[in-house]
C-alpha positions in Angstrom: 80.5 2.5 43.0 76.9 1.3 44.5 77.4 -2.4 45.9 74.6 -3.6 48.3 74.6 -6.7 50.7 71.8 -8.7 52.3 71.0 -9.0 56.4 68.9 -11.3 58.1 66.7 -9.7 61.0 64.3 -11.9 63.0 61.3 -10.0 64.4 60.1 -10.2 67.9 57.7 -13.1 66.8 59.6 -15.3 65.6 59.5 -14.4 61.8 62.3 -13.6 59.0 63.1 -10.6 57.3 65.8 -9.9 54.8 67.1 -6.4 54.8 69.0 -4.9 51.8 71.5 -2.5 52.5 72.7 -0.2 49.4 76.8 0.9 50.2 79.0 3.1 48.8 82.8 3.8 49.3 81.7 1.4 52.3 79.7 3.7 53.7 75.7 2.6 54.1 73.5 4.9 52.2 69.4 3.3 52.1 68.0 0.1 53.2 64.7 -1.3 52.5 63.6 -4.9 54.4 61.7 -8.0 52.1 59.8 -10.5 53.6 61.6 -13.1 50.9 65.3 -13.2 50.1 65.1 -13.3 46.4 62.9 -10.1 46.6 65.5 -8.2 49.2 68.4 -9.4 45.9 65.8 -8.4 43.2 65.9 -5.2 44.6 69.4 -4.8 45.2 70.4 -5.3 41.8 68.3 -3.6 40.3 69.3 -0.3 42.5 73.1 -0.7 41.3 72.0 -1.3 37.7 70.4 1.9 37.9 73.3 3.4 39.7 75.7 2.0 36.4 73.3 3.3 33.7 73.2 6.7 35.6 76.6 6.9 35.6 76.8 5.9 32.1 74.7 8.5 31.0 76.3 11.2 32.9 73.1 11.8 35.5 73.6 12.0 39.4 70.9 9.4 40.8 68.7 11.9 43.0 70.0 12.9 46.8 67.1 15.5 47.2 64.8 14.4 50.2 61.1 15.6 50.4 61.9 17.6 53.4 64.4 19.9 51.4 61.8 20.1 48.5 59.4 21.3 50.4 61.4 23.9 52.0 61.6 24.8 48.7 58.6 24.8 47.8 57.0 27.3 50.3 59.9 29.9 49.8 58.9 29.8 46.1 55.5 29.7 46.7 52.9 33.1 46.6 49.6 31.6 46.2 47.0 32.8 48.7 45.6 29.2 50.0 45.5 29.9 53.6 45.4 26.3 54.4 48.4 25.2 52.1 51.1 25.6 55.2 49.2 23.1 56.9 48.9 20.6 54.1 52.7 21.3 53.3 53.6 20.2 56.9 51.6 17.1 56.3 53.3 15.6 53.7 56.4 16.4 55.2 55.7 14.4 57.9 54.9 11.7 55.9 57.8 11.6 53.5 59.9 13.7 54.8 62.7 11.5 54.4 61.9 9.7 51.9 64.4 10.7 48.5 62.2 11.9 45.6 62.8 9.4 43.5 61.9 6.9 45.5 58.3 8.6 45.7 56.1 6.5 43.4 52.1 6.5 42.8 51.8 3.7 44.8 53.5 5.0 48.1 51.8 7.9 47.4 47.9 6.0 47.2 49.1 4.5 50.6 49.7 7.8 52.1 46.1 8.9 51.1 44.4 5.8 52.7 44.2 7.9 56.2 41.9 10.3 54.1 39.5 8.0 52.4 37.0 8.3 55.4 37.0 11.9 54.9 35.5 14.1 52.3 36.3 13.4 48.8 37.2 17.4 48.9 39.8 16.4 51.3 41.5 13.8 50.0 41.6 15.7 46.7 43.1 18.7 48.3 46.0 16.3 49.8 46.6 15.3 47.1 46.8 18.7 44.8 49.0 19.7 47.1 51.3 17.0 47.0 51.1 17.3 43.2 52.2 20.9 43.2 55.1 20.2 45.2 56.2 17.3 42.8 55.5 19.8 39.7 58.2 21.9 41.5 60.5 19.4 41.3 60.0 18.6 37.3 60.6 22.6 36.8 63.7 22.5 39.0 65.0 19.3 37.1 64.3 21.4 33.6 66.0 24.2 34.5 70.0 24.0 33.2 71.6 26.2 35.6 70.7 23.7 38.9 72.9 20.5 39.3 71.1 18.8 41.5 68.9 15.9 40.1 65.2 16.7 41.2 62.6 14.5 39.1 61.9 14.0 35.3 57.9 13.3 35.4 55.5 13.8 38.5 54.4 10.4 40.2 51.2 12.1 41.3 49.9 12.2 37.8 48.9 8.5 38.1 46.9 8.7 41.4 43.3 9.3 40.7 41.5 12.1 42.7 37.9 11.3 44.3 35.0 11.8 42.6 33.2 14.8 44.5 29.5 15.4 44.4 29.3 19.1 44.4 25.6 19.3 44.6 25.1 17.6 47.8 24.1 20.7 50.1 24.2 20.5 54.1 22.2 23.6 56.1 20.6 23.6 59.0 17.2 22.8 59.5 15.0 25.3 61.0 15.1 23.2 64.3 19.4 23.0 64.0 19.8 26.9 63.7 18.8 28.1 67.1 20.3 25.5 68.6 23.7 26.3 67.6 23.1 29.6 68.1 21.9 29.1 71.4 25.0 26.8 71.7 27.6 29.2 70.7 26.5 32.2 72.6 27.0 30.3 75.8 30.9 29.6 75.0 30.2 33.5 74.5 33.5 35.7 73.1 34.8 36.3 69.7 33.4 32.6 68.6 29.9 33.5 69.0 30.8 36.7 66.8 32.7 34.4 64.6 29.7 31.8 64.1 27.0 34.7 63.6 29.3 36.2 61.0 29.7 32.6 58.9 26.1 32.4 59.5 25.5 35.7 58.0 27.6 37.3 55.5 28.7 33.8 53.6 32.5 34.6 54.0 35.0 31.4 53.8 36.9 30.4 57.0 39.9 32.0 55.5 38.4 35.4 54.6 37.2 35.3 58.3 40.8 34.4 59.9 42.5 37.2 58.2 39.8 39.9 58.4 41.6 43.4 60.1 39.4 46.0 61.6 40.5 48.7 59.3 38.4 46.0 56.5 35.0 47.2 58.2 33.4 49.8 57.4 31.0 50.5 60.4 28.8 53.3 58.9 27.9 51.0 55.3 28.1 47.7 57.4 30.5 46.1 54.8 33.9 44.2 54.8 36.2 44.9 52.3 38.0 41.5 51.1 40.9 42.4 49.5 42.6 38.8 49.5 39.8 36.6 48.4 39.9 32.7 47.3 39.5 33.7 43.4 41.7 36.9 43.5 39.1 39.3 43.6 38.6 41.7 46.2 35.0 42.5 47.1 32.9 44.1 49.6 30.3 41.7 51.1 27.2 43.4 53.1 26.8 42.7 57.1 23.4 42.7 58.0 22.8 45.4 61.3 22.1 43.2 64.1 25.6 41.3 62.9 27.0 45.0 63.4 25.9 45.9 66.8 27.6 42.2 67.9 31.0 43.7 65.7 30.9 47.0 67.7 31.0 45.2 71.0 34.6 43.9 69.8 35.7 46.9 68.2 39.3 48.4 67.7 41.0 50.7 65.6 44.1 50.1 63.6 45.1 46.8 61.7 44.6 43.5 64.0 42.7 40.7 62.9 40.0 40.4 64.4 40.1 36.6 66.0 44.0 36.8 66.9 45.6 34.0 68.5 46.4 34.8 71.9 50.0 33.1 71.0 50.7 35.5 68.1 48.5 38.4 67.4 49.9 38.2 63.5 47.9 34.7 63.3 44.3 33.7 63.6 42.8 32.3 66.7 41.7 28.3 66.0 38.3 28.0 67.0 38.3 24.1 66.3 38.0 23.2 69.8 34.9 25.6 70.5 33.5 24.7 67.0 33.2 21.1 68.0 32.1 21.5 71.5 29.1 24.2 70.0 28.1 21.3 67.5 28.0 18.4 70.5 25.9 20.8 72.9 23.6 21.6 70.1 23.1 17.7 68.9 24.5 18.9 65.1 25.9 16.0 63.4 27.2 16.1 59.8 28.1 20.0 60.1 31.6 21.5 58.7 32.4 25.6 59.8 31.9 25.6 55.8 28.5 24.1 55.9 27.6 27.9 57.5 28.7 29.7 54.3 26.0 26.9 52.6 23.6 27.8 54.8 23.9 31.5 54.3 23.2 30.8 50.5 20.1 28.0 51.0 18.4 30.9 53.5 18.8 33.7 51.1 17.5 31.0 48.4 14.7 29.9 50.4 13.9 33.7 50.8 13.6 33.9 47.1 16.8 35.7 46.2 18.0 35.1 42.6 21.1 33.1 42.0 23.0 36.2 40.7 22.1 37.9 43.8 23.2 35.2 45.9 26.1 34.2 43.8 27.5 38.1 44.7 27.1 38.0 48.3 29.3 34.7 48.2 31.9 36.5 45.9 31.5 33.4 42.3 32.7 34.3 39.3 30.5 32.6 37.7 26.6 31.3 38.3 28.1 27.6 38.1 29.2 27.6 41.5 25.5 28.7 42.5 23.3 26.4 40.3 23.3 23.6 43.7 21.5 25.6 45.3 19.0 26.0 42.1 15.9 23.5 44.1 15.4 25.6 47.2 14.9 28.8 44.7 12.4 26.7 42.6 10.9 25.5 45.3 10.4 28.5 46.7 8.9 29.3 43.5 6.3 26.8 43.3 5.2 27.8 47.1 4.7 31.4 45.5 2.8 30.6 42.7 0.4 28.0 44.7 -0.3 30.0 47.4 -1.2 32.6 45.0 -3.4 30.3 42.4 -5.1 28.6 44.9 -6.8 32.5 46.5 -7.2 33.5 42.5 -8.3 30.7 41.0 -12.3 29.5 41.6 -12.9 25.9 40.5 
């Protein structure tokens, strides 16, 4: 049975704390500390009334920590997010040990706070991630043949995501672009090829990281993406004076092309270089995917249509391509002045 007493701890300066300690068959199994006393009982009680109406019931209160259920997680996992390890590892840090049912929107909200100063796009993916994991959980707890006692309902559900302005568009300037350039072929290597290919071809990060040489095909000048962010493979164009950097780097067989120097079978992290190019080149307010924007502003400001540009960056759909809508039509507009103001005599 769940009994629970109440400690008093004094704190280096001076003040009181009362700390409940949940027990049972003598044997101390969660504590939580209350700046008031009546709040440190509150809670107490309220944890072995839970305890009694679980037993009553016939449910076994939850003994799954976050840790386990995310092990879980990424062994049942097969999405292709590239990033979602990292994420994963994230929140295990934060609530690692923390039991599952003690995970509530609110702990959850103060987790996030680190992220606020970030990009909405950030925070959001945090979150989604998190939820996924908890959405785990309510499939575990629905299936009959597991004992264990995951979670009935998904805390994350009540945590709003950020809004996120989608058409807000950062490229370089015309003065920017050399400059990074410049920047990036003094640290020289496979990050200068890395840069000009982001710069060039509009491939994501990830499509980058886990490029092979046997993806290239040196006589069209293409890379075949087979493992692409919507699921569908396709062959995106790399213009010639991309190429003769490439064939400076090349090998035959199956390697990725920016290995870590650690483990071949992983890509290299560039983040150091990446910040040190943008600081030599005075760039502020400039992400690695800011270069797959500015591949699709330059072929806009060239004139290209959106369905040609929304091809080159692999979108399934012209929605993803209507921010970049105002450099096309302003293009436009520069077309059809120049041209009126030779033909037209007033």
């Amino acid at each position: 049975m769940l009994n629970f007493h109440i400690i008093k701890v004094i704190l280096k300066n001076g003040e009181a704390r009362y700390r409940t300690i949940l027990t049972k068959s003598g044997k101390g199994i969660k504590t939580k500390t209350f700046r008031r006393k009546q709040d440190a009982r509150t809670w107490g009680s309220r944890a072995v009334l839970d305890s009694q109406e679980y037993e009553a019931k016939g449910i076994k209160p939850c003994t799954i920590l976050f840790s386990r259920l995310a092990d879980e997680y990424m062994q049942w996992w097969t999405g292709k997010d590239h990033d979602r390890v990292r994420l994963v590892l994230w929140w295990q840090k934060i609530l690692g040990k923390t039991l599952l049912s003690d995970i509530s929107p609110e702990l959850i909200r103060d987790a996030l706070k680190q992220k606020k100063s970030l990009a909405p796009a950030t925070y959001n993916k945090h979150l989604a991630v998190l939820s996924a994991i908890l959405d785990y959980a309510t499939l575990q707890q629905e299936d009959d043949t597991i004992l264990d006692q995951y979670i009935n309902e998904n805390p994350c559900k009540h945590v709003r995501s950020l809004k996120v302005n989608n058409k807000i568009v950062r490229y370089l300037s015309d003065e920017e672009k050399p400059r990074l350039l410049k920047a990036a072929k003094a640290i020289g290597g496979k990050f200068y090829l890395k840069v000009l290919m982001g710069l060039t071809t509009g491939m994501r990060k990830g499509e980058l990281d886990w490029l092979r040489w046997n993806d290239i095909d040196f006589e069209k000048g293409l890379a075949m993406l087979a493992d692409t962010k919507n699921g569908t493979p396709r062959h995106t164009p790399i213009p010639g004076v991309i190429m003769d950097e490439l064939k400076k780097h090349r090998e035959v067989g199956s390697n990725l092309l920016f290995p870590s120097t650690l483990d071949p079978d992983q890509p290299f992290d560039f983040r150091k270089k990446w910040i040190k190019s943008l600081k030599m080149a005075n760039i502020e307010n400039f992400r690695w995917h800011d270069l797959r924007h500015d591949t699709a502003s330059t072929l806009a400001r060239d004139g290209r249509t959106l369905k040609e540009i929304a091809e080159i960056l692999g979108h399934k759909s012209l929605t993803s391509t209507d921010r970049y809508t105002h450099l096309s039509t302003e293009h436009k507009s520069s077309v059809l002045n120049e041209t009126m103001e030779r033909f037209t005599p007033l």
